[in-house]
Backbone as JSON, one array per atom type, in Angstrom:
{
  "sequence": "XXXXXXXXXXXXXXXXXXXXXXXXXXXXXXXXXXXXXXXXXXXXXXXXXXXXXXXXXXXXXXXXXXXXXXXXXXXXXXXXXXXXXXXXXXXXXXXXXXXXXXXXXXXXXXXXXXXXXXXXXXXXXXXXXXXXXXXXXXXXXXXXXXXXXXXXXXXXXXXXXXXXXXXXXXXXXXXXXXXXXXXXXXXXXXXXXXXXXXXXXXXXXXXXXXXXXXXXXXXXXXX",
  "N": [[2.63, -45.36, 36.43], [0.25, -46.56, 34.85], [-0.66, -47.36, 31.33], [-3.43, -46.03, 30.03], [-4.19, -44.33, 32.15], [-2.55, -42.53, 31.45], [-2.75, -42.03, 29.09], [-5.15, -40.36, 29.64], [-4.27, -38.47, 31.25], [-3.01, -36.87, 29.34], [-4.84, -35.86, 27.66], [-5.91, -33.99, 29.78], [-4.23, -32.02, 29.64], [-4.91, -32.1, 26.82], [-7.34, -30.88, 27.01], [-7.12, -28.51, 28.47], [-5.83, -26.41, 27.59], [-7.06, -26.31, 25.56], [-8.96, -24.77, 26.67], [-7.77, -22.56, 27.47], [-7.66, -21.45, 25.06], [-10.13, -20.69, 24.74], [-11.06, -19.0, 26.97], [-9.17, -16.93, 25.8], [-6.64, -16.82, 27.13], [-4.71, -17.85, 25.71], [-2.99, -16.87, 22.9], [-2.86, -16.54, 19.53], [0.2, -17.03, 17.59], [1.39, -17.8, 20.05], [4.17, -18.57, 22.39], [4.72, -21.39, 24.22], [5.31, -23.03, 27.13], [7.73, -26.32, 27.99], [8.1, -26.62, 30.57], [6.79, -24.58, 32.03], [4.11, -25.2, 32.19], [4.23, -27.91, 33.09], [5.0, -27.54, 35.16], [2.59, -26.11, 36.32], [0.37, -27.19, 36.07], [1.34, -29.5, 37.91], [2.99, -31.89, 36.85], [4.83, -34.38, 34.37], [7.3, -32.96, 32.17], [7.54, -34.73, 30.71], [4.74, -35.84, 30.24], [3.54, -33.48, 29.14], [5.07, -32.67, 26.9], [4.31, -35.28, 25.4], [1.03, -34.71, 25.45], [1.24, -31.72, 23.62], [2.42, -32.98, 21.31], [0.02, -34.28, 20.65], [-1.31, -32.15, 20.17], [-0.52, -30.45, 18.26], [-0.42, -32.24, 15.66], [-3.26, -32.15, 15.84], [-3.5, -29.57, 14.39], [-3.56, -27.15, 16.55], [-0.7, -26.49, 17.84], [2.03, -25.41, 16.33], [5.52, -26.47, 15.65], [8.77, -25.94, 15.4], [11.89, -27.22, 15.24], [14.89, -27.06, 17.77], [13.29, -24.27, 18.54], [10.57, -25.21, 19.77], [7.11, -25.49, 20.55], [4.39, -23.69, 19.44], [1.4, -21.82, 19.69], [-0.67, -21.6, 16.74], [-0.34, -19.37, 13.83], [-3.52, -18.99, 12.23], [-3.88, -18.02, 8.42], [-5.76, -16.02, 6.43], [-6.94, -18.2, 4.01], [-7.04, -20.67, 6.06], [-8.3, -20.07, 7.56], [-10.69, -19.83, 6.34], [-11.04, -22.53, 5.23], [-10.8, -24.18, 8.04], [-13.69, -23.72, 8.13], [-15.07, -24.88, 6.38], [-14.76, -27.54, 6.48], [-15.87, -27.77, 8.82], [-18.52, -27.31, 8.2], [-18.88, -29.93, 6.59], [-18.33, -31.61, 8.67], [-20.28, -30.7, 10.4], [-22.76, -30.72, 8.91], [-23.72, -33.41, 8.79], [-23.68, -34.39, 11.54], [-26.48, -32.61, 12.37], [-28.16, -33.95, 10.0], [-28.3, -36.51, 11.46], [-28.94, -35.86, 14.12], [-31.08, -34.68, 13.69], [-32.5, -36.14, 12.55], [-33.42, -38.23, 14.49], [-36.3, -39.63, 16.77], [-38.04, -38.11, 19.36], [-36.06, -37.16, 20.47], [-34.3, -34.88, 23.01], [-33.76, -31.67, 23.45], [-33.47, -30.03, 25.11], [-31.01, -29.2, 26.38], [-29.99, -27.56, 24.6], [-31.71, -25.58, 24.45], [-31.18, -24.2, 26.71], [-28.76, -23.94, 26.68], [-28.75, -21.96, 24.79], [-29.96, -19.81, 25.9], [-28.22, -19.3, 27.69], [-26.03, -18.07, 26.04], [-27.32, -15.98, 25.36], [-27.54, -14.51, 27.52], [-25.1, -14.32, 28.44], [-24.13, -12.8, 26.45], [-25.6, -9.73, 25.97], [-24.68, -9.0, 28.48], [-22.23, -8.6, 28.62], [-20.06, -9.98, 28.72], [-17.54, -11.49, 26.92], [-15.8, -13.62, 26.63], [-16.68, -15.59, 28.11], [-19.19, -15.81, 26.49], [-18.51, -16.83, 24.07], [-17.49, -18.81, 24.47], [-19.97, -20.45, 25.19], [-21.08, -20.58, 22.99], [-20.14, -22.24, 21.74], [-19.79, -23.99, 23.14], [-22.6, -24.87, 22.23], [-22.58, -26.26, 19.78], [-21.08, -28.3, 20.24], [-22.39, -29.78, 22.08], [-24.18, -30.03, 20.65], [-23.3, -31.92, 19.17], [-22.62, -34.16, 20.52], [-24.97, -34.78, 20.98], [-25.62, -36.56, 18.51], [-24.25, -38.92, 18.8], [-22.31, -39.74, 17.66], [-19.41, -40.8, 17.97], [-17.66, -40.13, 16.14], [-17.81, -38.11, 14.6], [-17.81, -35.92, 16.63], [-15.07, -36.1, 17.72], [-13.56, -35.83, 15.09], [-14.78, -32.98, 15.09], [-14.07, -31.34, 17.34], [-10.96, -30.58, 17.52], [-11.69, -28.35, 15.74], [-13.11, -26.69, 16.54], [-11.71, -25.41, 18.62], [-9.74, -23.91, 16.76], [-11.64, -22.35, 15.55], [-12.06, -20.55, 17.03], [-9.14, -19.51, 17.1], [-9.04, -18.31, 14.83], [-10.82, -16.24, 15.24], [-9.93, -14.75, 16.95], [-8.15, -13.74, 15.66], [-8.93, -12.51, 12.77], [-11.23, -11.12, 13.74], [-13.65, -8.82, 13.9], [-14.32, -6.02, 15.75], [-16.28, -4.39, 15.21], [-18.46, -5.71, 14.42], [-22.01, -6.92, 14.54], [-22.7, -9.68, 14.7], [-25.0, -12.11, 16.1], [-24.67, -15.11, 17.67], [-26.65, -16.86, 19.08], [-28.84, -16.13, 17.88], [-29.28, -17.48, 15.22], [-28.83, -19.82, 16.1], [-31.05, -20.52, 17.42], [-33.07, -20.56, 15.11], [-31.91, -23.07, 14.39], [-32.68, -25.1, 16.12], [-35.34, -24.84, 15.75], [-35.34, -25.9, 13.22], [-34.38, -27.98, 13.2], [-36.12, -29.58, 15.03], [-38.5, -29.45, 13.58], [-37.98, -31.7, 12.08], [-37.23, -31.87, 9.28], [-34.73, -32.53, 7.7], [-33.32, -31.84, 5.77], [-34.18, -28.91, 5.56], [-32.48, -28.34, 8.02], [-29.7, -28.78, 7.54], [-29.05, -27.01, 5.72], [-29.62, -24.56, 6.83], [-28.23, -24.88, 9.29], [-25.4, -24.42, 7.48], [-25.55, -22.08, 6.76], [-24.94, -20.52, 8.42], [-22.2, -21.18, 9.44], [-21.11, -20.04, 7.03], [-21.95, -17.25, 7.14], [-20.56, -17.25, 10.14], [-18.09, -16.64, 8.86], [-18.02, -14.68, 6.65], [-18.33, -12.46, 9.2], [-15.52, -12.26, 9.8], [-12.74, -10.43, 9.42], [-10.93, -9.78, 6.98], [-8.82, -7.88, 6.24], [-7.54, -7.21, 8.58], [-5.45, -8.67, 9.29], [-2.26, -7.72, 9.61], [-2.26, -5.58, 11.98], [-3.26, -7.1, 13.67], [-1.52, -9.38, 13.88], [0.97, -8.5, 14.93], [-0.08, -7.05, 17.37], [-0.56, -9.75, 18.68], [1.6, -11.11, 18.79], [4.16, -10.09, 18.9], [3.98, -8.1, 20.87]],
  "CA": [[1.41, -44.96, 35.7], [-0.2, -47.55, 32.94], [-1.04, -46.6, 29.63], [-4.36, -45.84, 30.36], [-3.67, -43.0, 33.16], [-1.22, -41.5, 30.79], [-3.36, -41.07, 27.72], [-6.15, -39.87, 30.46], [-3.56, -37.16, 31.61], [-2.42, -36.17, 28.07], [-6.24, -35.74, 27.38], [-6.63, -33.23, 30.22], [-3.64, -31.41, 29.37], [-5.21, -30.9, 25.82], [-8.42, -29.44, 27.35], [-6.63, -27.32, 29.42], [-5.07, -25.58, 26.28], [-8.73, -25.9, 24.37], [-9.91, -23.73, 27.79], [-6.84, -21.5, 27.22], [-7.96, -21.1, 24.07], [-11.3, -20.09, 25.0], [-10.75, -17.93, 27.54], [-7.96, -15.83, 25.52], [-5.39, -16.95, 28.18], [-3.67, -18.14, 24.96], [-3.38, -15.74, 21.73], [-2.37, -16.97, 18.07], [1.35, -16.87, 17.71], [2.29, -17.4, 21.38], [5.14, -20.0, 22.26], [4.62, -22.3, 25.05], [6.46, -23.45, 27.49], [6.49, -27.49, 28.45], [7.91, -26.79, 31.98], [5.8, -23.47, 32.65], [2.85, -25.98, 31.97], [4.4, -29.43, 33.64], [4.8, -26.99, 37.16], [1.55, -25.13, 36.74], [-0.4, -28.55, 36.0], [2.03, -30.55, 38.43], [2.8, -32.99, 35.71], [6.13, -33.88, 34.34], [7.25, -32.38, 30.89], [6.99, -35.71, 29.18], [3.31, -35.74, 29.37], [2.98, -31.7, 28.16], [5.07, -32.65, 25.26], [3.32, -35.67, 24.57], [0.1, -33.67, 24.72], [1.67, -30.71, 22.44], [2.47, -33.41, 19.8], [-1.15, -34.45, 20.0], [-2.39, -30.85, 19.48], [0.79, -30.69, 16.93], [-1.34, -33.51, 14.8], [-4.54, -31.42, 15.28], [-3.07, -28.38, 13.92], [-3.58, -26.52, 16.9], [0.24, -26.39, 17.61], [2.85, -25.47, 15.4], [6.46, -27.23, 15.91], [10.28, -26.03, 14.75], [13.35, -27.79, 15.89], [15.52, -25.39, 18.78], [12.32, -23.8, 18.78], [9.84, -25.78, 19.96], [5.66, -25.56, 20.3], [3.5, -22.09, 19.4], [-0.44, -21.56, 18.84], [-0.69, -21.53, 15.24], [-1.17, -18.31, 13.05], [-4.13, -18.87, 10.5], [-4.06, -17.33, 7.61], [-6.95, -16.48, 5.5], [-7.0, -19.74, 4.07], [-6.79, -21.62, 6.45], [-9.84, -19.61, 8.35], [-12.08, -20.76, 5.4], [-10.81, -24.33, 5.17], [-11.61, -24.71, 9.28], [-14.98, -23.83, 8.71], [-15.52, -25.79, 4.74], [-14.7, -28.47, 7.43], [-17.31, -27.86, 9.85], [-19.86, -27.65, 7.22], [-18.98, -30.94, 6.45], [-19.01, -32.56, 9.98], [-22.15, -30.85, 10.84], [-23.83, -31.24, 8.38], [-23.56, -35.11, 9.42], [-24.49, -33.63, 13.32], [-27.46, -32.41, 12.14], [-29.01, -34.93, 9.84], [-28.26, -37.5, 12.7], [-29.79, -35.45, 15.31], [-32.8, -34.24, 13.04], [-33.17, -37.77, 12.05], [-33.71, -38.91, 15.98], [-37.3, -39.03, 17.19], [-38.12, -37.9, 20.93], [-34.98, -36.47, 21.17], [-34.21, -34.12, 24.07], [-33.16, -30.7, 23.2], [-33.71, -29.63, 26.32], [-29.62, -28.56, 27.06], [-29.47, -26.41, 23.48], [-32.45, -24.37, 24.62], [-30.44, -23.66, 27.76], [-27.57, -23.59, 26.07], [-28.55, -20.72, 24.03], [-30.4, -18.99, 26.73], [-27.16, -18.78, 28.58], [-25.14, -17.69, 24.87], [-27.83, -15.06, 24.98], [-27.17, -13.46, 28.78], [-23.71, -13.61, 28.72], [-23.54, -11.28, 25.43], [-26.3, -8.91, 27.0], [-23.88, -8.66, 29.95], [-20.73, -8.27, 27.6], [-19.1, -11.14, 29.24], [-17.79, -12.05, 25.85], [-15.27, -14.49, 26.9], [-17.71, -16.97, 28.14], [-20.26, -15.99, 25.42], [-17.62, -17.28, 22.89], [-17.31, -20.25, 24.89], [-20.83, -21.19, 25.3], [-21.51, -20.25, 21.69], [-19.02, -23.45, 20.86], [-20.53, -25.27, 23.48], [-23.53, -25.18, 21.53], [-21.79, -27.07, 18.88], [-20.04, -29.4, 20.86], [-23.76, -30.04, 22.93], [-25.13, -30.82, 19.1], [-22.94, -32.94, 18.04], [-22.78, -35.37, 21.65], [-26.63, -35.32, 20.62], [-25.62, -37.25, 17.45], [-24.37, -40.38, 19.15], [-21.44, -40.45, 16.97], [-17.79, -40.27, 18.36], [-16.21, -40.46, 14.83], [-18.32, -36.79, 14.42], [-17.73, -35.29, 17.53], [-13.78, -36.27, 18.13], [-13.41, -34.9, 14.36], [-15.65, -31.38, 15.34], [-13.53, -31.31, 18.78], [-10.37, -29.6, 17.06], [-11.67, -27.48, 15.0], [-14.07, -25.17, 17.57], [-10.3, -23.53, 19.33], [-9.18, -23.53, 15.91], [-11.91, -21.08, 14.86], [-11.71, -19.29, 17.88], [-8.15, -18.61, 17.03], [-9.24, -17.66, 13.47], [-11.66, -15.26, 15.43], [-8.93, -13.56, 17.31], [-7.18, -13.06, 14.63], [-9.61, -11.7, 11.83], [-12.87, -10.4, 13.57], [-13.68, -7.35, 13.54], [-14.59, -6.02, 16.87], [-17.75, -3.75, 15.1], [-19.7, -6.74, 14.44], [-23.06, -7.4, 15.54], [-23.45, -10.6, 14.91], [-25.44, -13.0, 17.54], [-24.79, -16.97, 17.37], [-27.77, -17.35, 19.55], [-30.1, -16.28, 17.73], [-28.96, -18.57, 14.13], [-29.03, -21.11, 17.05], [-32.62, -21.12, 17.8], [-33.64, -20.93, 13.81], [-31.59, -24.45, 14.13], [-33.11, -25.79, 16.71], [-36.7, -24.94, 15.05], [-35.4, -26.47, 12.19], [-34.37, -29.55, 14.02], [-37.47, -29.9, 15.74], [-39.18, -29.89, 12.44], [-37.63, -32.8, 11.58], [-36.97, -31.88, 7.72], [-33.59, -32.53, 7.55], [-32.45, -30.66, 4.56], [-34.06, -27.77, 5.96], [-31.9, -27.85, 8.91], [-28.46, -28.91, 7.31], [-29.21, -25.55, 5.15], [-29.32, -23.62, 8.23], [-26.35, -24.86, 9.62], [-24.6, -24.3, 6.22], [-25.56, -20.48, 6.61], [-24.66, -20.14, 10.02], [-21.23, -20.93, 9.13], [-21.25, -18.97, 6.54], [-22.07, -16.25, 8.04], [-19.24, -16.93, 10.79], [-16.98, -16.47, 8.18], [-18.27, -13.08, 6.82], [-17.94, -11.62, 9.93], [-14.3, -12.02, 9.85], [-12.18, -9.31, 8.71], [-9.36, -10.35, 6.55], [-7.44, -6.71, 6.32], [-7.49, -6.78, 10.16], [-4.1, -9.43, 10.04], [-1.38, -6.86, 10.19], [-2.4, -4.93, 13.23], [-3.58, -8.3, 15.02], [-0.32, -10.17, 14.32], [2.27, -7.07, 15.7], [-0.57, -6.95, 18.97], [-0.34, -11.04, 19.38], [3.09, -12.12, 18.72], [5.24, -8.71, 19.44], [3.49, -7.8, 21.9]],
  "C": [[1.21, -45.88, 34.5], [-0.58, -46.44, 32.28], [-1.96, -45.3, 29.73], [-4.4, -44.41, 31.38], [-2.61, -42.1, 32.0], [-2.11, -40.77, 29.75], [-4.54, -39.8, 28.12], [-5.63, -38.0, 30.68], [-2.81, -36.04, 30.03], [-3.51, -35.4, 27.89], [-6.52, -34.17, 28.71], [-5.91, -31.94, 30.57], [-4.21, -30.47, 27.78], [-6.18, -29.98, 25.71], [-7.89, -28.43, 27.93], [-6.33, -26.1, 28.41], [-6.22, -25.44, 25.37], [-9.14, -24.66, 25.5], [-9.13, -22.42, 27.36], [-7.21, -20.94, 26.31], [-9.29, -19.65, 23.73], [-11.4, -18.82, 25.7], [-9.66, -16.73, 27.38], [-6.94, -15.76, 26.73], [-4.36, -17.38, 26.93], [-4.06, -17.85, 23.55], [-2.63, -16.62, 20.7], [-0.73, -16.38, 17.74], [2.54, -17.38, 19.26], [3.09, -18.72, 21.45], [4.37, -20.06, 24.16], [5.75, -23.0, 25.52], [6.16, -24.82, 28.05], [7.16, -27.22, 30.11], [7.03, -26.12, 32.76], [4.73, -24.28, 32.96], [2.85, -26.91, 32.88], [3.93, -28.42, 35.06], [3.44, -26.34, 37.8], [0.42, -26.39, 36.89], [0.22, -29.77, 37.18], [2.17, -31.42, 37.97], [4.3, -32.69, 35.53], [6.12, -33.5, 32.79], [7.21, -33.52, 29.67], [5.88, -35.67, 28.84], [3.11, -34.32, 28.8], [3.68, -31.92, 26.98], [4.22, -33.6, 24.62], [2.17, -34.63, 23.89], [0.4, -32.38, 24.0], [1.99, -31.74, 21.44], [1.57, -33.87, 19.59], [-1.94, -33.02, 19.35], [-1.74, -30.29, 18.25], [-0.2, -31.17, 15.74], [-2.52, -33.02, 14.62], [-4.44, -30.41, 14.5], [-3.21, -27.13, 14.76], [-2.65, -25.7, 17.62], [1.34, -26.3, 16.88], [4.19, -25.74, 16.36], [7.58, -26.45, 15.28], [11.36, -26.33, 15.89], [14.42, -26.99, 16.67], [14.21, -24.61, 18.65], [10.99, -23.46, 19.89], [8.39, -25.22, 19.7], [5.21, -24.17, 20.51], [2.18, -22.67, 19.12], [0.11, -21.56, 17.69], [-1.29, -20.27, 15.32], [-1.71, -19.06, 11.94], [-3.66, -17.93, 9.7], [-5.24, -17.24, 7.07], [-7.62, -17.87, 4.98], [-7.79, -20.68, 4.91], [-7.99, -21.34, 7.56], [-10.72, -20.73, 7.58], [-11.78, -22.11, 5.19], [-11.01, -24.79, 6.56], [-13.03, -25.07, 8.9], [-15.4, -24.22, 7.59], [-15.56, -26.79, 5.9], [-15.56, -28.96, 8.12], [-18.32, -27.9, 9.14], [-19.73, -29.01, 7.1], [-19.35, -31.97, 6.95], [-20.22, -32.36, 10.25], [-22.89, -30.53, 10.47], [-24.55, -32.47, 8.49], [-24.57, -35.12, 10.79], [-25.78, -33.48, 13.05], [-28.47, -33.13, 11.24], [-29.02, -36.36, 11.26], [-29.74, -37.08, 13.57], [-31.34, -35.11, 15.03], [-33.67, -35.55, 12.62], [-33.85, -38.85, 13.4], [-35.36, -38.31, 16.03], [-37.78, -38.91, 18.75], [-37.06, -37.66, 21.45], [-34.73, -35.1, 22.04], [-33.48, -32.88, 23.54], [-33.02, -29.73, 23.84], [-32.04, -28.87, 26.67], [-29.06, -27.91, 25.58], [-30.07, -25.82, 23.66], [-31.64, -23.5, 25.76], [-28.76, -23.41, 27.72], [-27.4, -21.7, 25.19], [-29.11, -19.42, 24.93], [-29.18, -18.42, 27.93], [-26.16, -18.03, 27.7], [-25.66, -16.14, 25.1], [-27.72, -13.76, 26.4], [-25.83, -12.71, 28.66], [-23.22, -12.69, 27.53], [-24.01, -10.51, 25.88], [-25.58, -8.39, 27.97], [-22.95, -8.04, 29.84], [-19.88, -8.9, 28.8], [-18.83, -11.78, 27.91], [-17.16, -13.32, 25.76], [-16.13, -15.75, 27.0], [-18.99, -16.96, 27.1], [-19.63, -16.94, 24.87], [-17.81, -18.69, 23.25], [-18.66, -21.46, 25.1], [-21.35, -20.75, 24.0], [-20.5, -21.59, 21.01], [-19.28, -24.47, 21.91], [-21.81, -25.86, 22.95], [-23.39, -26.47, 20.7], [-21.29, -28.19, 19.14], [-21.49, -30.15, 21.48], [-24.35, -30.95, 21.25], [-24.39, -31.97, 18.8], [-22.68, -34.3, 18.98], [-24.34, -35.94, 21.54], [-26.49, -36.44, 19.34], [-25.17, -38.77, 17.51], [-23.06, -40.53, 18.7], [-20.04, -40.46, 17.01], [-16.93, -40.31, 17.63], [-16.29, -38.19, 14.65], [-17.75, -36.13, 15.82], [-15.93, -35.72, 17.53], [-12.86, -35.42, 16.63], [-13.86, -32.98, 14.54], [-14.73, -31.03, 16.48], [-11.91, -30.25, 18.14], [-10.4, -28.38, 16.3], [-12.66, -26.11, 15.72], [-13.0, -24.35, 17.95], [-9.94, -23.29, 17.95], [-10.12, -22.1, 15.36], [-11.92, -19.98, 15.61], [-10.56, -18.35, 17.63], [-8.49, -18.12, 15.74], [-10.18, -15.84, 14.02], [-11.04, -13.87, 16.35], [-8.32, -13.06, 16.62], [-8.32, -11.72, 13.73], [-11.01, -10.93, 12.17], [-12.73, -9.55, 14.35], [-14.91, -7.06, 15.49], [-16.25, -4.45, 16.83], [-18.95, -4.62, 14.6], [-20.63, -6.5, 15.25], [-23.31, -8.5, 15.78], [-23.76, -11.66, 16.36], [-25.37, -14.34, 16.85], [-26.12, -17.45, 17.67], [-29.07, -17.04, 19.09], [-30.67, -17.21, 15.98], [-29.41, -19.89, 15.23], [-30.61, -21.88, 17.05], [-33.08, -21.7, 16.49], [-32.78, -22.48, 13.81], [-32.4, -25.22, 14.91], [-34.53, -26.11, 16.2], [-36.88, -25.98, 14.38], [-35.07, -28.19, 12.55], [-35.45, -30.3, 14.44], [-38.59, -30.38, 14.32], [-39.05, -31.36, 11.45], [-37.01, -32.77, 9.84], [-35.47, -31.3, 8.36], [-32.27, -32.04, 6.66], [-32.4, -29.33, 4.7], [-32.64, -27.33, 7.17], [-30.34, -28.3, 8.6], [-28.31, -27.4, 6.31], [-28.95, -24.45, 5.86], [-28.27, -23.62, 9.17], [-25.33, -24.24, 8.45], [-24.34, -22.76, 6.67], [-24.94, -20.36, 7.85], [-23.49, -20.03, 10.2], [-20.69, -20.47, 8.78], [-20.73, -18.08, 6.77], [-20.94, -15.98, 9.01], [-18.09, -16.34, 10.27], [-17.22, -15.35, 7.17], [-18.18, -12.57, 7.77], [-16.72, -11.7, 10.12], [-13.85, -10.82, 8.91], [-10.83, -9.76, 8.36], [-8.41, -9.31, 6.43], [-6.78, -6.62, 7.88], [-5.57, -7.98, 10.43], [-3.32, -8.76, 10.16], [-1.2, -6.16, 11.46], [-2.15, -6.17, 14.19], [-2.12, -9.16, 14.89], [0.78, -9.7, 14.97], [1.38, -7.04, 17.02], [-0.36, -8.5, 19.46], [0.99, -11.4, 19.55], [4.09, -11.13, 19.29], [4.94, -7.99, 20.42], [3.7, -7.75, 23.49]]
}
């Protein structure tokens, strides 16, 4: 195997574990195993550790020696410093994309129109997931693979922030902050719509519940 094939296969080891993520096949605290992974992926355990010391480096693996690789527990913290983060990148995302003219927005309308079934349905799993494809859809609109490869760790990261701390009497809807972006996109005023992202984030991060870590860390990890 050259280089090239290797980094390819590391790469589709660390989506596999972003999907895991997504789909709550893999909870905040849990250890990992690299052969469970090498045999289930047919791969050998050098590339699953490689790829665990790339997701290591993202912060979406934590590491100790005789140990080895777990999900990461956020903490408070470290919730609101994901998503200070994401304000930052896409805010970037969104002047870019608001700054394009005759740009196609054609796969965020249908993006959100599918965010908006699968809650309706209470399929929340894939809501979640196409509520961060949104995000991921915006920011491939921006052209810019410094933005998007930065934004790319930090979507499972808030997911796991969202297993952890949110509160399961929420109402809130992504899809419908979504559209007021897209408006605001469309409008082209670009301050308006880095404003509206700002809140949107926000907002994500009020609906968390920070008393909720005790219960949720004794149901993820001891469990």
């Amino acid at each position: 195997m050259n280089s090239n094939d290797a980094f390819i296969l590391e790469d589709k080891i660390v989506n596999f574990i972003f999907d895991s993520i997504f789909t709550k096949r893999l909870q905040p605290g849990m250890k990992l195993s690299e052969s469970v992974l090498a045999k289930e992926l047919n791969t050998s355990r050098d590339n699953v550790r490689k790829a665990f010391s790339k997701l290591h480096t993202m912060g979406i693996l934590t590491y100790k020696k005789n140990q080895g690789f777990n999900v990461v527990w956020l903490t408070e913290q470290n919730a609101k410093d994901i998503y200070e983060a994401r304000k930052v990148i896409e805010a970037g995302v969104v002047e870019l994309v608001a700054s394009k003219t005759d740009i196609d927005l054609s796969i965020l309308s249908e993006n959100i129109e599918n965010e908006e079934y699968l809650k309706v349905s209470l399929r929340n799993g894939e809501y979640v997931r196409s509520s961060c494809d949104f995000h991921l859809n915006l920011a491939i609109l921006s052209g810019n693979e410094f933005l998007i490869n930065a934004l790319k760790p930090l979507i499972p990261l808030s997911i796991l922030a969202g297993l952890i701390y949110e509160d399961d009497n929420t109402h809130f809807c992504s899809y419908d902050e979504h559209r007021q972006l897209i408006d605001a996109i469309k409008s082209s005023d670009v301050s308006f719509a880095k404003n509206i992202m700002s809140e949107h984030l926000d907002h994500c991060v009020e609906v968390l519940n920070f008393d909720l870590v005790s219960s949720n860390k004794n149901k993820f990890i001891f469990s």
